[in-house]
C-alpha positions in Angstrom: -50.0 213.0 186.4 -48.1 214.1 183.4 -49.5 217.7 181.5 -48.5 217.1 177.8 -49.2 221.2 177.3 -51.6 223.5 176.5 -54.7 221.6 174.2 -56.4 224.7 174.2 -57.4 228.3 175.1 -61.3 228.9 175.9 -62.2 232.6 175.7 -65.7 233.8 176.8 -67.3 236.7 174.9 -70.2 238.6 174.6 -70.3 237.8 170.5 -68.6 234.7 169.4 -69.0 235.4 165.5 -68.2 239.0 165.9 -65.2 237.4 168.0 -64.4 235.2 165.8 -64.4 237.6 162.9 -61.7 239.9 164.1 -59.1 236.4 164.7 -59.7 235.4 161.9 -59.9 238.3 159.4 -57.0 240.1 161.6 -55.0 237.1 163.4 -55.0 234.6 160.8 -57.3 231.8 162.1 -59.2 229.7 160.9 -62.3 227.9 161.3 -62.0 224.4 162.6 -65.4 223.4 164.4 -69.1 224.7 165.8 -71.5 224.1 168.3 -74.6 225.3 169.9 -78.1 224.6 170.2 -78.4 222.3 167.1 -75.3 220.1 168.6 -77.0 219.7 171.9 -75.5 223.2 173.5 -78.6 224.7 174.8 -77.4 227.7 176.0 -74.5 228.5 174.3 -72.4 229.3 171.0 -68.8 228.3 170.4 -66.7 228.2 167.5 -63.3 226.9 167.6 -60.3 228.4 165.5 -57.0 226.6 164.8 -53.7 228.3 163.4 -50.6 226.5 164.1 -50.4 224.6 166.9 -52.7 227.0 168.7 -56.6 225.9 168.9 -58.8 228.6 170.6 -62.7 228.3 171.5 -65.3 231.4 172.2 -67.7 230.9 173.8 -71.0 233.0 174.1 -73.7 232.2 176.8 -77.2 232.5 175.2 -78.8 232.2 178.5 -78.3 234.8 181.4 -77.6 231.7 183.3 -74.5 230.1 181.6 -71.5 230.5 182.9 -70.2 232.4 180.4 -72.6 235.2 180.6 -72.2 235.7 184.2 -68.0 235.6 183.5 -68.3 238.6 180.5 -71.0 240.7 182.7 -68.2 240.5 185.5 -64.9 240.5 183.6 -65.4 241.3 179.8 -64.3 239.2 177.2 -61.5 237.1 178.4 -59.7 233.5 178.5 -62.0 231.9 180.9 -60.2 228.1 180.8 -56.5 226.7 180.0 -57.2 223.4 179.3 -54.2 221.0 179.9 -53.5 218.2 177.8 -52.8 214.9 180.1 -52.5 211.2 179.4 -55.3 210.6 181.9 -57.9 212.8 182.5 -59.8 210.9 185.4 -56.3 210.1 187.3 -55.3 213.6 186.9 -58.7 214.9 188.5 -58.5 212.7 191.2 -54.7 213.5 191.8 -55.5 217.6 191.5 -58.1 217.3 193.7 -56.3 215.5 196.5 -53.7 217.7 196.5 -56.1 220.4 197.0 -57.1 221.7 193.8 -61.3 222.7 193.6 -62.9 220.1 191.8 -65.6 222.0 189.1 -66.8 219.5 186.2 -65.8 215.1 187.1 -64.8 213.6 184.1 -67.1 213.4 181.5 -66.1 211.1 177.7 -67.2 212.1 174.5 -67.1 209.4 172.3 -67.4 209.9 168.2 -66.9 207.4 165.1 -63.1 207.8 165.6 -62.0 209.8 168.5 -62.7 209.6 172.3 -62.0 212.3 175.0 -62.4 212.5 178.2 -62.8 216.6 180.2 -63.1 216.9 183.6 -62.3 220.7 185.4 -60.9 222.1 188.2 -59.9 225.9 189.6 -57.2 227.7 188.3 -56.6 231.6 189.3 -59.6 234.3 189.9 -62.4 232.7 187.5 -60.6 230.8 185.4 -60.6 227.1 184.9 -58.5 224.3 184.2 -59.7 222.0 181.9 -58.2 218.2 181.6 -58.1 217.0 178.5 -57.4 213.5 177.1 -57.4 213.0 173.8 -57.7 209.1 171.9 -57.9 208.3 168.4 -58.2 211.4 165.8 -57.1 214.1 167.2 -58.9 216.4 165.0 -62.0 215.6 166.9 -62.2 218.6 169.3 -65.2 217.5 171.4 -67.2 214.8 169.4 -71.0 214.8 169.0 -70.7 218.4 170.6 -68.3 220.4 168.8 -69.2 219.6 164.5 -65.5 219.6 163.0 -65.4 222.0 159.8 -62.7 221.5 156.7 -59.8 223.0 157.9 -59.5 225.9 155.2 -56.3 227.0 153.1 -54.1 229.9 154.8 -50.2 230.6 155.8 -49.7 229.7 159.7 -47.7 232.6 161.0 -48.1 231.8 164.8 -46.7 228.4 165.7 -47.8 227.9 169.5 -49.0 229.3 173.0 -45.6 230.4 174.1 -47.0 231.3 177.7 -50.0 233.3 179.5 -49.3 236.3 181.2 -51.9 236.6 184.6 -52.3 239.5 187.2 -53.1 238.7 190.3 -54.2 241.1 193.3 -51.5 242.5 195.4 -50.3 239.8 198.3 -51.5 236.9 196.2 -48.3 236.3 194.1 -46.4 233.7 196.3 -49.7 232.3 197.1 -50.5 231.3 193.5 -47.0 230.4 193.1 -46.9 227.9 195.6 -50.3 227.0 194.4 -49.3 225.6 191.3 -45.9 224.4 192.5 -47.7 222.5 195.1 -51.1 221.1 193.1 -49.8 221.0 189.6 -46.1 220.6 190.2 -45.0 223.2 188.1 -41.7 224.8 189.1 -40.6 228.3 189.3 -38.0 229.5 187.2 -38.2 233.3 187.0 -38.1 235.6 189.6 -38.0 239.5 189.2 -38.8 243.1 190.7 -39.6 245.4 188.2 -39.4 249.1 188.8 -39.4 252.1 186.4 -40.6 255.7 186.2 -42.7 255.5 190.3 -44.2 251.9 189.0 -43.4 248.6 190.2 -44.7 245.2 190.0 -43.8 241.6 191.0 -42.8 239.0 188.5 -42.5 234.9 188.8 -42.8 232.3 186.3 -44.2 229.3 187.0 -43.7 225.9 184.3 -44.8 222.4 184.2 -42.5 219.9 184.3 -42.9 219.0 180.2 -42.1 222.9 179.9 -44.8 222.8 177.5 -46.8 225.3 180.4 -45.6 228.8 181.4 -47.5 231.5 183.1 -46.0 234.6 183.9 -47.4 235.9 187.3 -47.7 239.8 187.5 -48.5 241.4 191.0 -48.5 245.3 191.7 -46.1 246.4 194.1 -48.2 248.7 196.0 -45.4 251.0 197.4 -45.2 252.2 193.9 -47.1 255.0 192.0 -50.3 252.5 190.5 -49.3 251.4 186.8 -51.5 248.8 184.3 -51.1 245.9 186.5 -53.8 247.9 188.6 -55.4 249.2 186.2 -56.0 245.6 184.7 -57.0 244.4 188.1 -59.5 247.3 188.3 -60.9 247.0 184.5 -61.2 243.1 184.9 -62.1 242.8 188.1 -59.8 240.9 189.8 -57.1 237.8 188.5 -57.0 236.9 185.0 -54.8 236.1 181.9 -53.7 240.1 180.6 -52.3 238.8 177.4 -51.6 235.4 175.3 -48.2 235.3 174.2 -47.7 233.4 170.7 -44.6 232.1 169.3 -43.8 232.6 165.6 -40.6 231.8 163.7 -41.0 234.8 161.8 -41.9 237.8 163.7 -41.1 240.6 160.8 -43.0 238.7 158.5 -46.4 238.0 161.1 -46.3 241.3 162.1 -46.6 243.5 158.7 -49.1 240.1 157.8 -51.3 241.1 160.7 -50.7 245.0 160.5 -51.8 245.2 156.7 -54.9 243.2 157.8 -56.3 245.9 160.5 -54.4 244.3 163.7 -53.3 247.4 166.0 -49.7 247.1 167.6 -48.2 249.4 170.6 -45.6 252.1 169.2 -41.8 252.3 170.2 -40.1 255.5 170.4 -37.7 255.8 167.2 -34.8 256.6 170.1 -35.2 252.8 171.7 -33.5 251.3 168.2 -30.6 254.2 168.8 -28.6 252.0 170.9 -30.1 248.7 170.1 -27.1 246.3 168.8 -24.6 247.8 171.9 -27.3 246.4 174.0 -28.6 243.1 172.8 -25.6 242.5 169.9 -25.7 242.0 166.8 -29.1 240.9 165.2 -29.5 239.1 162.4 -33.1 241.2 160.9 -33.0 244.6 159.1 -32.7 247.0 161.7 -35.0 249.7 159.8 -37.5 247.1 159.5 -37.7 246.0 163.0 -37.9 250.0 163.8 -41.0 250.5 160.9 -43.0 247.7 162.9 -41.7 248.8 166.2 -40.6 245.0 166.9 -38.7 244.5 170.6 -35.2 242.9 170.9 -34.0 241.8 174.2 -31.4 239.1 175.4 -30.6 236.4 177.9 -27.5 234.3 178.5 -29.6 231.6 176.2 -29.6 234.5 173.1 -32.0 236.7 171.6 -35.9 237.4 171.4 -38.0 239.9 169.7 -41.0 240.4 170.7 -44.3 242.9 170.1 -47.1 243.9 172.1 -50.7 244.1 170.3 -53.3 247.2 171.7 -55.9 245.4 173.4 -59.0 244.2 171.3 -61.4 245.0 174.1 -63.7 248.0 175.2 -62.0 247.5 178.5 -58.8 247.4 177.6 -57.7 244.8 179.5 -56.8 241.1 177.0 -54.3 241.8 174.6 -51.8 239.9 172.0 -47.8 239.5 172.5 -46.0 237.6 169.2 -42.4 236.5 170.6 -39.6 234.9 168.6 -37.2 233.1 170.6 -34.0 232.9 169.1 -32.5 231.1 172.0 -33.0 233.2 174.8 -35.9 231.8 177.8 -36.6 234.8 179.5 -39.5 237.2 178.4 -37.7 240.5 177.7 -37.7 242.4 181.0 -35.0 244.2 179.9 -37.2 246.0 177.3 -39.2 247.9 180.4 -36.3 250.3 181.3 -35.2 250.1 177.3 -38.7 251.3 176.7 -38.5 254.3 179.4 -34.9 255.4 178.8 -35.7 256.1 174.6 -39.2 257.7 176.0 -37.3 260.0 178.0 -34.8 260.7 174.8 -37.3 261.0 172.4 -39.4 263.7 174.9 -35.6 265.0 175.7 -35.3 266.3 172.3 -39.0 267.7 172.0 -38.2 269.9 174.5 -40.7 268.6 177.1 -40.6 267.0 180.3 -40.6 263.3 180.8 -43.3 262.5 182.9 -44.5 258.5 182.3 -43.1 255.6 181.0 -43.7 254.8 177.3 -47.1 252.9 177.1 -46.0 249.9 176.0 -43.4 249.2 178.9 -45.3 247.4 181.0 -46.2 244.9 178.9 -42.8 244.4 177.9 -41.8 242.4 181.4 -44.3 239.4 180.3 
C-alpha cells in the first residue's frame, strides 16, 4: 500500500451553499463540481471547490438520516473524511483492514466517458473517515456520473496545498492514535513535544506517511494543567476531530491582506511579539511592519524559517478554524511561537499597567 497524499478534504455542514459561499467569496475557491438529488444523491448536497492543489467537498444531509446530518447535529460543521490518494484502492482496503483498521464503505468504481475511480472507507480518529481514493484516466473527474464537473473559473491561487491537519484527541488517547496510524497506515512519527505556558499544557506528536505527502498534528490536553482550548475544542465538538486545516502558500503577506480585504477574520498578535523578532528567528527576508500590520508568525527550525497565521474560527461553535503556513525551509510547525505569543502578551499588558493573567488567544493554536 502506497498513500500518494491527501486527494481531498470532505467537510460536512449544515448549509453547503451558504458554506460554500464564505470559501469561496472569502478563501478564494472556486467551483469545480455538484451533486445531489438530480445526480443520483438522494439525500444529500455537495459541492466541490478547488484552489491550488487543495480540492474540498461539503456536504449537507437532506435527510435526518444521512450521515452527514447525524455528524453536524453531534459535532457542528467539520472535516468529516481525509481521503487518501493510493494506487490501489481495493488492495489498500483489504491491507487496512487486516491490519486492523474498521472497514466502513468496500470498494465501490465509478466509471465516466474518461475517468475511473475506485472509493472504499475505513475509520480514522473520533468520527471521521478515511476515504481511499484511486484515480485513472482524467483526473478532473472527481466522482463521475455522481459529482457533475463545472468549468474551472478564472482566479489567482494563493494557497498551494493541505500542508497538514491539526486533530485533538481526548486526554489518554494520544499514544493510542499514534500507534494507531504507525501500526495500520504506517505512518511514522516525527515530532514529539510538551507544551506548557501560562497554567496550560497539552501533548503534541506528529504523525506522516511514508510519501510525507500526510501529516497530522496530534493535540492531547495535559490534564494536570489549568484546562486551555484543546478542552474546550473537545467540549464544543464533542470529542476527536480535525481543529484546524493548515494550507501552504508561497506567499503568505500577499494571501493574507488577499483574504483580509475580502472579509476573512485572522487572530491578533500583540505589537510587543515583533519587538524582539529578528534576535529570535534571524534575519527575515519580508517587511517587518508588514508582517506586524497582518500580525503574520515567524518561527524557526534547524531546516529555516516559517511564518505562519492563525484564521478565527468560521463556526458558531468555535471550534474548525484556518492556519496559512509558508515554509521557508523549516519542518516543524512553530511551537516556539506559543511562549513568543505569551511573553509579548505579558509586555504588552506590562506596559498597560495591568496584570497578566492568560496567554494571548492565539497561542495555542500556534503549536500546530
Amino acid at each position: 500500500m502506497h498513500i500518494n497524499g491527501i486527494d481531498h478534504v470532505e467537510l460536512y455542514v449544515g448549509d453547503a451553499r451558504q458554506a460554500a459561499f464564505y470559501f469561496g467569496t472569502a478563501v478564494g475557491f472556486r467551483p469545480r463540481g455538484q451533486g445531489g438529488p438530480e445526480t443520483g444523491l438522494a439525500d444529500q448536497r455537495s459541492l466541490l471547490l478547488a484552489q491550488g492543489g487543495i480540492r474540498m467537498l461539503l456536504t449537507s444531509g437532506l435527510t435526518a438520516e444521512h450521515p452527514a446530518s447525524a455528524y453536524v447535529q453531534r459535532h457542528g460543521d467539520g472535516i468529516a473524511v481525509l481521503a487518501l490518494e493510493v494506487d490501489d484502492a481495493a488492495g489498500a482496503y483489504a491491507e487496512l483492514v487486516a491490519r486492523g483498521a474498521t472497514g466502513v464503505t468496500p470498494p465501490r468504481t465509478w466509471t465516466g466517458a474518461d475517468a475511473e475511480v475506485v472509493v472504499a472507507e475505513v475509520g480514522g480518529f473520533g468520527d471521521v473517515l478515511h476515504r481511499l481514493v484511486e484515480r485513472r484516466g482524467d483526473r478532473d473527474a472527481f466522482l463521475p456520473g455522481v459529482i457533475e464537473a463545472l468549468p474551472a473559473g478564472a482566479g489567482d491561487d494563493l494557497l498551494a496545498e493541505i500542508d497538514h491537519l491539526a486533530v485533538c484527541v481526548p486526554p489518554g488517547q494520544l499514544d493510542e492514535t499514534v500507534g494507531h496510524y504507525e501500526k495500520v497506515f504506517g505512518f511514522a512519527q516525527i515530532f514529539t513535544e510538551h507544551i506548557e505556558v501560562a497554567g496550560q499544557a497539552m501533548n503534541s506528536k506528529v504523525v506522516q506517511s511514508p510519501s510525507e505527502r500526510v501529516t497530522l498534528v496530534l493535540l492531547e490536553p495535559d490534564t494536570g494543567a489549568r484546562p486551555g482550548q484543546i478542552e474546550d475544542f473537545l467540549r464544543w465538538h464533542a470529542g476527536a476531530g480535525v481543529q484546524h486545516l493548515g494550507l501552504r502558500t508561497d506567499d503568505i503577506v500577499t494571501a493574507v491582506g488577499a483574504l483580509a480585504g475580502r472579509g476573512v477574520r485572522f487572530a491578533g498578535t500583540p505589537a510587543t511579539y515583533y519587538d524582539d523578532l529578528e534576535a529570535r528567528v534571524g534575519k527575515i527576508d519580508a517587511p517587518l511592519d508588514r508582517l506586524r500590520d497582518l500580525s503574520i508568525l515567524v518561527d524557526s527550525d534547524h531546516g529555516g524559517q516559517l511564518l505562519q497565521i492563525f484564521t478565527e474560527s468560521m463556526h458558531v461553535r468555535r471550534t474548525l478554524f484556518l492556519e496559512l503556513i509558508e515554509r521557508r525551509g523549516a519542518r516543524t510547525f512553530g511551537s516556539g511561537n506559543i511562549k513568543a505569543l505569551y511573553e509579548a502578551k505579558e509586555r504588552e499588558l506590562a506596559a498597560a499597567g495591568a496584570t497578566p493573567t492568560v496567554a494571548a488567544g492565539t497561542a495555542g493554536g500556534a503549536g500546530a
